[in-house]
N, C-alpha and C positions, 0 to 999 in steps of 0.2 A: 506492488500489488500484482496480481497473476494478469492483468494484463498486459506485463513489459514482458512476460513469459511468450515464448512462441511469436514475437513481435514481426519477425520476418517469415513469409511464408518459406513452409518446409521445401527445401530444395532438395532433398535429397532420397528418391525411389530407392528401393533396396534393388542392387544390382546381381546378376545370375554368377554366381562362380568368383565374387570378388578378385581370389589370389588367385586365379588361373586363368585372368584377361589377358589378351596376347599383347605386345609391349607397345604399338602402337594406339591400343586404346588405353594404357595407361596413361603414354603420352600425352595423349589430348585431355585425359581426367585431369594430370599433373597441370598442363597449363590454365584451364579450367582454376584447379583452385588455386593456383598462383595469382587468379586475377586478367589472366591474358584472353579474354575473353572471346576478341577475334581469330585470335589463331587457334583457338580450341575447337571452334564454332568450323574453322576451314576443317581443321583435320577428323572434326567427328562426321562434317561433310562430304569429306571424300574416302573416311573408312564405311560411311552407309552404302555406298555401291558394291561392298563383298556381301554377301547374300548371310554369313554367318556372324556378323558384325553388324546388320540394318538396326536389332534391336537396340543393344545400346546404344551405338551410335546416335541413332535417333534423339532417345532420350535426351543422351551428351549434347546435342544438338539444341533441342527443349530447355536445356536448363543453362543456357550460354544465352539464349534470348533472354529466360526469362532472370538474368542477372543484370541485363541491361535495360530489363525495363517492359519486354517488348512479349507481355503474354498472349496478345493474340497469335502472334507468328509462336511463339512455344507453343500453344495446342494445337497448331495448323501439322507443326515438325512433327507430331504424335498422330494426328488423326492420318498424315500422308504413308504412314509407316501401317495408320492399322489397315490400308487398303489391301496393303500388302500380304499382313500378318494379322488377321482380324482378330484370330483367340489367342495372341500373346498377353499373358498375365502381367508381364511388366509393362508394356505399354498400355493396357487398361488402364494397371493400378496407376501411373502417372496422367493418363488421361481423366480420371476421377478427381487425384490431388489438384490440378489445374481447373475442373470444373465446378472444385467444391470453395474454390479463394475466388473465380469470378463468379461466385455467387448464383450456378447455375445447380442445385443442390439435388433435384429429379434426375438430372442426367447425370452427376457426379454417382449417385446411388446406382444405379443403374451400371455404371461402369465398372466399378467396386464391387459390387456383384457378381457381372461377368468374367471380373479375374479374378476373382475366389475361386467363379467354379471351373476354373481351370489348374487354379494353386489355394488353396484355403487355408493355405500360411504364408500368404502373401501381404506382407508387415505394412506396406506402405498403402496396400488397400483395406484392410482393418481399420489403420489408422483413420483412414477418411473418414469411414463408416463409424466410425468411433466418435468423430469431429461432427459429422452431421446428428447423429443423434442428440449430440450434446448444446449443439446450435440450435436446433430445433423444440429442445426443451422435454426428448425422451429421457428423460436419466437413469431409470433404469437400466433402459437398454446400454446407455453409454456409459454408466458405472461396470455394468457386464463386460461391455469390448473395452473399459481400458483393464479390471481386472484380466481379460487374458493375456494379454502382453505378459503381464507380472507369472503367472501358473507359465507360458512358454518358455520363457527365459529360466526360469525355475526348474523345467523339465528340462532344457537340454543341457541346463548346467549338469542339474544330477545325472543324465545321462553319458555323460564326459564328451559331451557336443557342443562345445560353448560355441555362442554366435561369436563371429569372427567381422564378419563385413562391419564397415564402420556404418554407411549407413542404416543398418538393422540394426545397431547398437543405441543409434541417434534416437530413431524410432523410439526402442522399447526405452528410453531415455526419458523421450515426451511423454510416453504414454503412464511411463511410470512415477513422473511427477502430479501428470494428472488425476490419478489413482489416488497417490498419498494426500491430493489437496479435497476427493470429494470424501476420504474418511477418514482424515486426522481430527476432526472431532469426537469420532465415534471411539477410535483404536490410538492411543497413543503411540505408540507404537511407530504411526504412519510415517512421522519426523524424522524416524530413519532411513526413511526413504530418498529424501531428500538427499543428505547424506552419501548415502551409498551411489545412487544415480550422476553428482557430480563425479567423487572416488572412481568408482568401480565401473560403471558403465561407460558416462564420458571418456574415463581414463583408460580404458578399455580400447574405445574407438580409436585413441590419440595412439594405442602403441601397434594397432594394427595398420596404422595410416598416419605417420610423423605428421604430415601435410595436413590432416582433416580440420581446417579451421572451426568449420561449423560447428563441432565438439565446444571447443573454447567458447565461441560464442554463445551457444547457448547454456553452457556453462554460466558465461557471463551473466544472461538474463535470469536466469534462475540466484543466483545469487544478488540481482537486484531487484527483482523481488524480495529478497530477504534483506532490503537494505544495506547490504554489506558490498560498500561504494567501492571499499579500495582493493577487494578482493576479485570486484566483477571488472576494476578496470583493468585491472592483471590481464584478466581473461582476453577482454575485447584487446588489450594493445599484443596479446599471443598471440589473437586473430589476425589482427592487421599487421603484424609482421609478418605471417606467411604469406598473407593477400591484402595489398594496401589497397587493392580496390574491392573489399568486403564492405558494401554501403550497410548491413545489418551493423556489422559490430560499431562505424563509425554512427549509427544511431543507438548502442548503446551507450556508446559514450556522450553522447547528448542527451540521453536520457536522465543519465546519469549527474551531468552540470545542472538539466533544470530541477532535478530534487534538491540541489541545493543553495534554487535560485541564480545559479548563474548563465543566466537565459542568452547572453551576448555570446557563449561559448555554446551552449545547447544552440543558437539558432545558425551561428556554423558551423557544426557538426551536421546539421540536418539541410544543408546546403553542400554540404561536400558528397555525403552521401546523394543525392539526388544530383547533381553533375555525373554521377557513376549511374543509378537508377534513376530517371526522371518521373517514375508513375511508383517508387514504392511507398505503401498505402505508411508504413510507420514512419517515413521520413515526414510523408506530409502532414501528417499528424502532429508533430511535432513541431514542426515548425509551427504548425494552427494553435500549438498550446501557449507557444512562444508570441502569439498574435492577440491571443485571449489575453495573457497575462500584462498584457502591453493596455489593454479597452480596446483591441481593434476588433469588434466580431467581423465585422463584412468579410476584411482581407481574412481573417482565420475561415469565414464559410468559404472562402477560393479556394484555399486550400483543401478543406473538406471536402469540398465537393469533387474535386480531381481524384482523391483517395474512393471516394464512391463511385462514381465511375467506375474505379479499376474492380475495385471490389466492394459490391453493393450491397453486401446483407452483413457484413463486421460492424458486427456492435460497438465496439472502440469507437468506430468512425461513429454510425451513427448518435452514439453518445453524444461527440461533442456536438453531431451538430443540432443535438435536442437542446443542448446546453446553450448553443449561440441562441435559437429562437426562444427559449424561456429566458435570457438574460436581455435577447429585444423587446417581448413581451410582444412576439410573432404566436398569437395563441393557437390562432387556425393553423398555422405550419407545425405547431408543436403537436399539436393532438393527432394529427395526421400521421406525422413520424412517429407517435407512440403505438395510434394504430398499426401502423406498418410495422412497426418490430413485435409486438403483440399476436400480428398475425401469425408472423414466420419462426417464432419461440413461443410457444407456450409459459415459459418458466425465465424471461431474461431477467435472468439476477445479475448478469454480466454489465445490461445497459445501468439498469439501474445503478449500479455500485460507481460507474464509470460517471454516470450523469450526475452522484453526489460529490464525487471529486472534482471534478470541474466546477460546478455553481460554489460548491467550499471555499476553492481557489478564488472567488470571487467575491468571499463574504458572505453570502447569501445561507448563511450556518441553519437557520430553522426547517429550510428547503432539504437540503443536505442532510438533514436527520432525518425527515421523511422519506425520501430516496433512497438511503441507509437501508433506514426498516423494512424497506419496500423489499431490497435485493436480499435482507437476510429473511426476510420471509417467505421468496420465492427458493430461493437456495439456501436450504438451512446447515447442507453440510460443510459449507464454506465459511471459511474459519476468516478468508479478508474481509467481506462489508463487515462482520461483526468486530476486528479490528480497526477499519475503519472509523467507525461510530462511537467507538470506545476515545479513540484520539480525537478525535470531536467534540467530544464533550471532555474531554482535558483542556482542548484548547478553548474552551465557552468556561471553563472554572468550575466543572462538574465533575468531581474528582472519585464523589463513590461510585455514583454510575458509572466512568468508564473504569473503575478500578475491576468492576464485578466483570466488565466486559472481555478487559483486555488480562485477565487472571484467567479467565477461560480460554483465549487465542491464545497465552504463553503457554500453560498445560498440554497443548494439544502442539504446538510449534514453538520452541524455543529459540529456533533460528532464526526469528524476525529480530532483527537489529531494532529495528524504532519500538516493538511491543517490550522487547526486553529491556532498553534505555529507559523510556516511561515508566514501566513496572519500576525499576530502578531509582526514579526521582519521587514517585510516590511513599516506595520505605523509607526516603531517603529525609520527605517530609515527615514521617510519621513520629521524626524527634523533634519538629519546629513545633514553638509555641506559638498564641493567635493572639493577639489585639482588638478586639470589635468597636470600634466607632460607632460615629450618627449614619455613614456611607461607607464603613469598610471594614474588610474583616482582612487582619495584616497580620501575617507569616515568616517566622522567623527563628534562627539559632539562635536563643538567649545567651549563649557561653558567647558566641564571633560578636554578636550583632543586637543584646542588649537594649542600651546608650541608643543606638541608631531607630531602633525602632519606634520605642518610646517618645524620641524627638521627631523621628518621621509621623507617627500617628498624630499630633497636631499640628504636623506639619500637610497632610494631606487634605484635612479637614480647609484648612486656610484655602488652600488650591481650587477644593472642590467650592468651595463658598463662590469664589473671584471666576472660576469658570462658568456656573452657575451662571452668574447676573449677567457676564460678557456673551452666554450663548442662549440666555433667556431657556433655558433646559436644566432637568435635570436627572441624571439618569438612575434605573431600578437599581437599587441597590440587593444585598452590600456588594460592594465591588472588591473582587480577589487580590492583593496585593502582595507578591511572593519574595521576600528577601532573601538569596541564597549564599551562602556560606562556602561553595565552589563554583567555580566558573563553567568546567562544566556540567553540573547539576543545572544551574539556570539555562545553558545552551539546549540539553537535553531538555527542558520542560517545554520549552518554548521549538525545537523545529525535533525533537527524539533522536539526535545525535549530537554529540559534544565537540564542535567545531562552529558554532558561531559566533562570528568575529566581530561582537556587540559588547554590550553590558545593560540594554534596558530592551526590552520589548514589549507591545501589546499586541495579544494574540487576538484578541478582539474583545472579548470583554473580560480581560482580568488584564493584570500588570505583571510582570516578574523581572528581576532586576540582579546583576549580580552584587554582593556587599562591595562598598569600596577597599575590604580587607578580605576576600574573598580568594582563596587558592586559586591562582590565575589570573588576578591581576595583579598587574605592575605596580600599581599605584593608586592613591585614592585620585577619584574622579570628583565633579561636583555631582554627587546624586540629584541635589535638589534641582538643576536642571532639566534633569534625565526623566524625571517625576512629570514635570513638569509638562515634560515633549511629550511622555507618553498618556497622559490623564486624558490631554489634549483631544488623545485619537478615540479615547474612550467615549469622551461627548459627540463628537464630530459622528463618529462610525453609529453607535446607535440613535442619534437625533435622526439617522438619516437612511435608519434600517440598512446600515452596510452602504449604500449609495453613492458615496461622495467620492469624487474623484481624489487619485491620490496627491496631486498637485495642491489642492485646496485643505487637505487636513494635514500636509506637511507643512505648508505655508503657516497655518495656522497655529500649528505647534512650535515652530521656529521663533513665532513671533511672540508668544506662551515662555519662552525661555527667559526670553528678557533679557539676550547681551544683543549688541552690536554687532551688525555683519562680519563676521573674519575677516581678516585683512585679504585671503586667496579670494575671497569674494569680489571686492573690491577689485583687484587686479585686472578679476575678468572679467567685469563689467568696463574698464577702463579700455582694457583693448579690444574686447566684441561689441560693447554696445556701437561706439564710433564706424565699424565694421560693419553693421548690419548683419554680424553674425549672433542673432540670440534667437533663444527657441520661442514655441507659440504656443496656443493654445493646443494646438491638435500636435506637436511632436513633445510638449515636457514632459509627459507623463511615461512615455518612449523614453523619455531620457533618467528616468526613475528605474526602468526594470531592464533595459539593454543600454548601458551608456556608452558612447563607443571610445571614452578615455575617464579617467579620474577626476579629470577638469569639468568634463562635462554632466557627470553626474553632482558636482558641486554648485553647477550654473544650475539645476533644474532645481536645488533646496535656493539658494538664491534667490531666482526669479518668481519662483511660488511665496517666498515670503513678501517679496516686490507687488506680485499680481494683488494678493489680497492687500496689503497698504495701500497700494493707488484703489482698489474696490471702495475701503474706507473714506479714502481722502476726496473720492470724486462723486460718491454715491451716499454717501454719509454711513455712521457705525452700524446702524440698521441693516445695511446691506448685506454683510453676512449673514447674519440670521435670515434673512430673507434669503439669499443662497442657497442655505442649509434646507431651509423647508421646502425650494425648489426642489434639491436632491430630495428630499425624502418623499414630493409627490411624484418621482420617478420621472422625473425633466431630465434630457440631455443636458452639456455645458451650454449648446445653442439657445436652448429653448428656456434653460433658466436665467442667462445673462438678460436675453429677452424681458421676458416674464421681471426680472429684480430691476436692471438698469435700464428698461424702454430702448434699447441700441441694440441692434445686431454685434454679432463678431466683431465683423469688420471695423466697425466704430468704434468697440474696444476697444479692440489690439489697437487702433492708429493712437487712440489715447497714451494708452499703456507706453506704448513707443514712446511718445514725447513724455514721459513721467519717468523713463528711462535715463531719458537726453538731462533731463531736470538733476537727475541724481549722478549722473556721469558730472555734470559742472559742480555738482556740490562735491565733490568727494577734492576736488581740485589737483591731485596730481596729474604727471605727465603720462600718456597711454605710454604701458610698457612697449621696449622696440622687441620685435622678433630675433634672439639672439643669432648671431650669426657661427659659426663653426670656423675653424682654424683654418680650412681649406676654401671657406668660403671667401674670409679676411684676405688670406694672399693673393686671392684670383682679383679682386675686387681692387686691393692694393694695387697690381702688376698692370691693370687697366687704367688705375689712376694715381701713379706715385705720388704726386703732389697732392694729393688729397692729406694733410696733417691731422685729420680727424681719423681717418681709417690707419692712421702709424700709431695713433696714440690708443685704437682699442687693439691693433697687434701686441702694442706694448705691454698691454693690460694679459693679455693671452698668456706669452708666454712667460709673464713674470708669476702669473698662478699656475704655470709649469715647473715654476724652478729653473728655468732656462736667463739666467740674470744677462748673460750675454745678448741675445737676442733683444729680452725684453729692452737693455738701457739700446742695443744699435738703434729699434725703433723709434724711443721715447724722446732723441736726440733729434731721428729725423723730423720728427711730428715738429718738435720746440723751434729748428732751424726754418721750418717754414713758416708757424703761426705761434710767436711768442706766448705764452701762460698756458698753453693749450692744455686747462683740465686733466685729460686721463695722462695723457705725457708728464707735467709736473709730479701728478700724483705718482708713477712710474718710479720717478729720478729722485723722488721726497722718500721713496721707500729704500732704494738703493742705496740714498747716502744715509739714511738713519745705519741701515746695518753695517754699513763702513765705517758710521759713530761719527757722522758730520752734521750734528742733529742743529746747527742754526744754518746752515746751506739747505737741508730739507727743510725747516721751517720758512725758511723763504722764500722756498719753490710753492710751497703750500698757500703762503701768504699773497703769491703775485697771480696766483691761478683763482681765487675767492672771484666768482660773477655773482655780484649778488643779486640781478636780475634774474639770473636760471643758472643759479649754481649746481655744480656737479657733486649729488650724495657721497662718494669715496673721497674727495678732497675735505670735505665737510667733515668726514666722520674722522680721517687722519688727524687734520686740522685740530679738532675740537681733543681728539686724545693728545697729542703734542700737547696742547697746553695744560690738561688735564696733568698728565705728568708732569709739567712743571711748575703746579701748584696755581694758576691762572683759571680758576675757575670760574669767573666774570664772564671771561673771554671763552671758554669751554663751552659752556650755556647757551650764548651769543651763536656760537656755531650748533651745537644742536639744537636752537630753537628755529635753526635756518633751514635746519635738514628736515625738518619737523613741518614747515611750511609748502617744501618741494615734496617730502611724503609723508602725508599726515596720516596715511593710516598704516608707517611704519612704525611698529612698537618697537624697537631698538631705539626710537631717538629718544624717549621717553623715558626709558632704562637707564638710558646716558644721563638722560638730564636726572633724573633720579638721587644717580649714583654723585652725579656733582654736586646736586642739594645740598646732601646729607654729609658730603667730607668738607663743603661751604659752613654747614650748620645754620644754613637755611630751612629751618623746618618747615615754615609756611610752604615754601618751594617744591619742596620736598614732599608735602602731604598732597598738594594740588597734580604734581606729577605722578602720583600713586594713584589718586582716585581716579587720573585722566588712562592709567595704565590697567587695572586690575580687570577692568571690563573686555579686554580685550582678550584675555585668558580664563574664562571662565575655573578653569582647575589648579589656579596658582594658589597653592594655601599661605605658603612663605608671605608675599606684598598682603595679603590680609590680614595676616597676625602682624606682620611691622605698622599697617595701615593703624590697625586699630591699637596698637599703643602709640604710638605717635597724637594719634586726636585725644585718648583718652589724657597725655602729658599735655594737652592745652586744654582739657578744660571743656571735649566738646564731647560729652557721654553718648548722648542721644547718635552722633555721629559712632562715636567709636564701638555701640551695641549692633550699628548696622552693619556693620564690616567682620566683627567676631561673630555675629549670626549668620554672615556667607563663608566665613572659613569653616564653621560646624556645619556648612552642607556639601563641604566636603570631606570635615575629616572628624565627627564629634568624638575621637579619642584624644586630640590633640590637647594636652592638659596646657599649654600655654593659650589654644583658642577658648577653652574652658572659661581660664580663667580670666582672660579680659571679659567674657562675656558678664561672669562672674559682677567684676569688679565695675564696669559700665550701668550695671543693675543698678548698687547698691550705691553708685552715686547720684543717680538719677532718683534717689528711695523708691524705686522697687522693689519692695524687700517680698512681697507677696511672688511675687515673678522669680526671684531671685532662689527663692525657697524653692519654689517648683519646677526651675531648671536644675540646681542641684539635686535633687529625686529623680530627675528623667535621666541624669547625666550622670551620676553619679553610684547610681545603686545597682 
């Protein structure tokens, strides 16, 4: 959007005589935009004492503060200059630019004035006067001063005068974007502008000034405004290799992460930059957005409020922080700040657009369309709220409406990456066929996706029926449900660029999902889970007008899927919960949108699933539903746990904690140990030789180096101190197998077995040894031992599996499938052996359940077909049987 345009204030006055600065003012420019901010700052200090140098030096001076942060002393370095020099045009025009960003906009005019009527092609004071009008809500007049930029540069081009200084290049840069964005509705045409402005103008600057970052960067911004991520980050990382401390461009590149949600990268970005500038107003923004996207308002208003300060009449700022009080539902504070910006624009279609983006971000969609309409009402020539609005209502499942919207934004700007992506999935739908239900209207390629659909549409029905009753709701239908036939087509529907690295999503009220045979996937997934997570969000999010925290409708969809915690789940419950390292109410939801590892975003779908089970188990099933309607009368988490469970917080969580402790003993394995490093082993060792326990996991080290030397010198030492010593046998059993001394390793195997706290690697050697030697009794015996030390290791189950079935134990064998298949929700393979195996004993009923979870992963699979098939029609189903082969077959 045109607010990441211009995001850092303009730094750069048009300077007098560019290529005719004497070399020591180069010099200090050079360090300047190298980034060396002090030393530029000295040298443009001590070139302002030659009487023919105060000007720019001055400036030079100004804009070396004001990169560090520090704009009161930048206008002070100007105003000390104009004592001297009171009708220098340049020092006006830059006293203007600094008093129209601190928001002093009388005396900015005023200033801009004065050095017109000294230079009345003085770019950087136009510019201003260009900016306030446009702040202010004249647009006339500020459509007039950005059209001049465009006739000047026009004229001295045809006059074979081309502007040469990069900074007047920068200028008529801005001003000529700004130009193309207030009539590319009107002139198509304008889109060229864009275009050329990057090309020609920026490019312009960049060969009059190799060094000019600020080119690039705003380069950059303009090209993320136009969504084109990886084009803009070229720019900013051009930026910052000529100046690593350009805090603008390190907040484009933050900007740039949080468009695609990756807020843990955007809120470093927006940290690095502010270590460089402490007070700039786009850093803190950003990070505020990164605090918003988190539920934090408070900390996001800290932030805001520091940006206001600096700079107190930017609407950007002010936006969000209209946004924090209408998402407190701070009325008095909100009306006030509307006031307040109302007063000082006439016309804010800036705030408004700004303030629908923010509350969108938060759900708040019906609000968001209001705000919309508001900014395209106020500013009709602006071609983003009306894109905005349009993607709005693609993401609410209103496809004509924003098709009319966003067919007018791409006519007029073609350049917008998200307008043109969505335009793009819209044709792209206009060859899917529809399915209409009692609750849905389902979308899909007949030629890919068929079979799927057909079975999906009674299968969503079933869904919606069982969520229904579990959430005592039921929501306005019909509900959009998009099957896509490429990967990323479904990417682009769902974020307007083809890079999300999902396969289901709810955008808030419709569904879209990619096919399990979709270009772009690897492989079929279980849809019917997928379905399942996402309907989930559908009830949750409207039962509660958008409301519900995200912890509580992931939990609840988690628990909607209906498998079994994953076993990485498990893990890290084993070793945080005993640690007193698990999150809480007020940091999981932090750990949903910044997680500071992979683990930890795993613990936050975890203990959301946990949170609401113990909800259930301590407060009865009611309890959710009671939750839910807490959310939707606009309760905090405080005030609804409150309000549901009569307990504060705090009495929660101590709950919760001990229902934690509960499932930590149930789970019964050993907390994982923190593995140690090779270096850490020999330190550890050399302090404690005798230690045979720390020889025997050396041994282990470098025998999965390949280092056989080492590993047996260890495994040897370990054995001479502490006979059977587990990982040392295990070491010495592997050594002499591949020497081919396979009854010396089996003995070593044999004498290491603890079967108190037996060690998993001897267990699993053990049990294959005998496996290979036909000893399957005894194979079993050891994987049902390993089974016991890790029960929510799915390899041991695999094992015992696989010995079943070469035993010709089928009971064995069927019981170790159904104990295995949950554990992998996307194994289609164990389902289809699952359900012939039951269906050869005789148990249909059983063997329809297991061929109806392999068709929700894979309903092409003509051998899941056909158990399904044949399970039917022994149960005499024949009614049913009919009617799957039509859904599945035609």
């Amino acid at each position: 959007m045109t607010r990441y345009l211009c995001a850092c204030l303009c730094l750069f006055c048009a300077g007098a005589a560019f290529a005719a600065d004497p070399p020591k003012l180069k010099q200090a420019r050079q360090r300047w935009l190298k980034g060396n901010y002090e030393e530029a700052r000295a040298l443009y200090e001590e070139l302002a004492r030659d009487p023919k140098l105060k000007v720019a030096a001055a400036v030079g001076v100004s804009k070396c503060h004001q990169s560090q942060g520090e704009y009161g002393k930048a206008l002070q370095a100007v105003e000390a200059a104009l004592k001297g020099d009171g009708k220098s045009s340049d020092l006006l025009a830059r006293k203007a630019e600094l008093l129209h960003f601190l928001g002093r906009w009388d005396e900015a005019e005023k200033a801009a004035d004065a050095a017109l009527a000294q230079n009345k092609e003085n770019l950087l004071a136009r510019w201003t006067k260009a900016q306030i009008y446009r702040d202010r809500g004249d647009l006339k007049k500020a459509d007039a001063e950005f059209r001049w930029f465009v006739r000047y540069y026009t004229q001295r081009s045809n006059a074979d005068n081309d502007i040469k200084d990069p900074d007047e290049l920068l200028l008529v840069g801005l001003a000529g974007t700004e130009n193309a964005r207030w009539n590319i509705l009107r002139d198509k045409e304008m889109a060229e502008q864009f275009k050329f402005v990057l090309n020609e103008v920026y490019g312009d600057a960049l060969k009059a000034e190799k060094d000019f970052w600020p080119a690039e960067c705003q380069a950059g911004y303009l090209l993320l405004e136009k969504y084109n991520r990886g084009e803009a980050l070229d720019a900013f990382d051009k930026a910052l290799k000529i100046n690593p401390q350009a805090a603008e461009a390190l907040v484009g590149k933050g900007i740039s992460a949080f468009q695609k949600f990756e807020f843990k990268d955007a809120e470093r970005f927006a940290e690095q930059a502010l270590k460089i500038n402490p007070n700039l107003p786009a850093a803190l923004r950003l990070r505020a957005d990164v605090w918003v996207a988190a539920g934090d308002l408070d900390k996001a208003l800290t932030e805001l409020e520091q940006a206001r300060k600096v700079s107190p009449r930017d609407e950007r700022t002010l936006a969000r922080v209209a946004a924090c009080y209408f998402l407190q539902k701070k009325q008095a504070d909100y009306a006030a700040l509307v006031k307040e910006v109302e007063k000082q624009d006439a016309k804010p279609g800036l705030f408004w657009a700004e303030l629908g983006e923010q509350v969108e971000q938060r759900r708040r969609f019906d609000d968001a369309e209001k705000f919309y309409q508001k900014a395209v009402e106020l500013r009709p020539m602006l071609a983003d709220p009306r894109n905005s609005l349009g993607l709005l209502y693609l993401r609410l499942g209103r496809e004509k409406d924003a098709r009319d919207l966003l067919d007018e934004g791409f006519k007029a700007d073609p350049f917008n990456v998200r307008v043109a992506n969505s335009l793009k999935v819209l044709r792209h739908l206009d060859g899917y066929k529809t399915i209409k239900t009692r609750h849905f209207e389902l979308r899909y390629d007949e030629k890919n996706d068929g079979p799927l659909a057909r079975y999906l549409a009674d299968y969503l029905e079933t869904v919606y029926d069982e969520l229904a009753d579990r959430f005592n709701y039921k929501p306005k239908g019909p509900i959009l449900v998009e099957v896509f036939n490429r990967h990323d087509m479904f990417s682009g529907r769902v974020v307007a660029v083809p890079d999300l690295h999902t396969i289901g999503a709810c955008t808030g009220r419709m569904v879209a999902m990619a096919s399990p045979h979709a270009r772009g996937v690897r492989k079929p997934f279980n849809w019917g889970r997928v379905m399942r997570h996402e309907l989930t969000h559908i009830f949750n999010l409207e039962q509660t007008h958008f409301l519900v925290p995200h912890w509580v409708t992931e939990g609840l969809a988690v628990i909607s899927e209906g498998y079994p915690r994953p076993q990485i789940w498990n893990q890290l419950l084993l070793e945080r919960v005993p640690a007193g390292d698990v999150l809480n109410l007020e940091t999981i939801d932090l750990a949903f949108i910044r997680p500071r590892s992979q683990l930890e975003w795993n613990l936050a779908y975890c203990q959301s699933q946990l949170y609401m089970e113990y909800l259930q188990k301590q407060y009865g099933k009611s309890a959710v539903g009671e939750l839910l309607a807490a959310y939707a009368d606009g309760l905090g988490t405080q005030a609804a746990i409150q309000k549901v469970c009569k307990v504060d917080t705090a009495a929660f969580e101590k709950g919760y904690k001990a229902y934690l402790d509960d499932v930590v003993k149930s789970i019964r394995g050993k907390p994982a140990e923190k593995p140690m490093t090779l270096a850490q082993l020999k330190d550890a060792y050399a302090k404690d030789p005798g230690n045979a326990d720390l020889a025997g996991k050396l041994a282990v080290q470098f025998l999965r180096r390949k280092d056989n030397a080492q590993a047996r010198k260890y495994a040897k030492a370990a054995l001479e101190k502490k006979k059977g010593q587990p990982l040392a046998s295990y070491v010495m059993a592997r050594l002499e197998t591949a020497a081919g001394n396979n009854e010396q390793a089996l003995k070593l195997l044999q004498d290491a077995v603890d079967r108190d706290s037996p060690e998993p690697l001897v267990l699993r050697e053990l049990g294959k040894a005998y496996y290979e030697a036909g000893e399957f009794t005894k194979a079993a015996e050891m994987y049902e031992l390993g089974r016991k030390v890790e029960p929510y290791e799915s390899q041991w189950l695999e094992d015992l599996a696989r010995v079943h079935a070469q035993a010709g134990n089928k009971g064995k064998q069927i019981a170790a499938l159904k104990a295995l298949v949950p554990m992998d929700a996307d194994d289609l393979v164990k389902r289809k052996r699952l359900a012939r195996l039951l269906s050869e004993e005789g148990r249909h009923a059983e063997a329809e359940k297991y061929a109806r979870e392999a068709l929700e992963i894979d309903v092409r699979d003509k051998e899941a077909r056909e158990a399904l098939f044949k399970a039917l029609a022994a149960q005499k189903k024949d009614d049913e049987a009919a009617r799957m082969r039509k859904v599945l077959e035609n």
